[in-house]
TORSEGU-689223 format. One record per residue (C-alpha): x, y, z. Coordinates in steps of 0.5 Angstrom, whole numbers, plus 500, padded with zeros to 3 digits. Example, Ala and Ser with C-alpha at 12.3 -4.5 7.8 and 13.67 -1.06 7.14 Angstrom:
  east  north   up
   525    491  516
   527    498  514
END
This chain:
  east  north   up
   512    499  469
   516    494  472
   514    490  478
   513    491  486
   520    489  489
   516    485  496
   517    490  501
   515    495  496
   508    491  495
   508    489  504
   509    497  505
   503    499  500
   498    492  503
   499    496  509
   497    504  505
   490    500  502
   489    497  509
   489    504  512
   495    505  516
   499    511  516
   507    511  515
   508    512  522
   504    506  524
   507    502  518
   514    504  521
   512    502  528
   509    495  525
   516    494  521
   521    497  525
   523    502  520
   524    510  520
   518    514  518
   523    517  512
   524    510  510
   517    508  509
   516    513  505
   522    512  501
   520    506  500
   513    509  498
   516    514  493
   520    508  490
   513    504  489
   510    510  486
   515    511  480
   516    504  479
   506    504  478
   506    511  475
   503    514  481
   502    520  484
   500    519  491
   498    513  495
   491    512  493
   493    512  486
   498    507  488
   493    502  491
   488    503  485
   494    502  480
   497    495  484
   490    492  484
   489    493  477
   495    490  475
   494    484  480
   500    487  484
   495    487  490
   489    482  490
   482    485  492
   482    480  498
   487    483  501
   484    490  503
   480    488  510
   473    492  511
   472    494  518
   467    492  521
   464    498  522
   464    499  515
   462    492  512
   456    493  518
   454    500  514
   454    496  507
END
């Protein structure tokens, strides 16, 4: 497995924080179509085959920290 590109491991931050690829595109001023580019990239790149196993892999081999995915609050009050 080779490692996340920056933008790659920026781009599934914003998938385990819950954004969609519209809202990713709007944050980084980019084409949908280009987020999921750069998605099916980080995909190849872990193995994976969608975003939730994406994220799952990221975190288990350390290209994304546990401290980065926010709760919110409704969830963190719930829990």
């Amino acid at each position: 497995m080779k490692d996340l590109t920056a933008r790659q491991r920026q781009v599934l931050l914003l998938v385990a924080n819950g954004n969609t690829n519209a809202q990713i595109a709007a944050w980084l001023h980019v084409s949908v179509h280009t987020v999921a580019e750069i998605l099916t990239a980080a995909y190849r790149r872990l193995g994976a085959s969608d975003r939730a196993q994406a994220v799952a892999i990221a975190l288990a081999v350390g290209e994304l920290g546990v401290h980065q995915i926010h709760i919110p609050d409704q969830q963190r009050d719930a829990a």
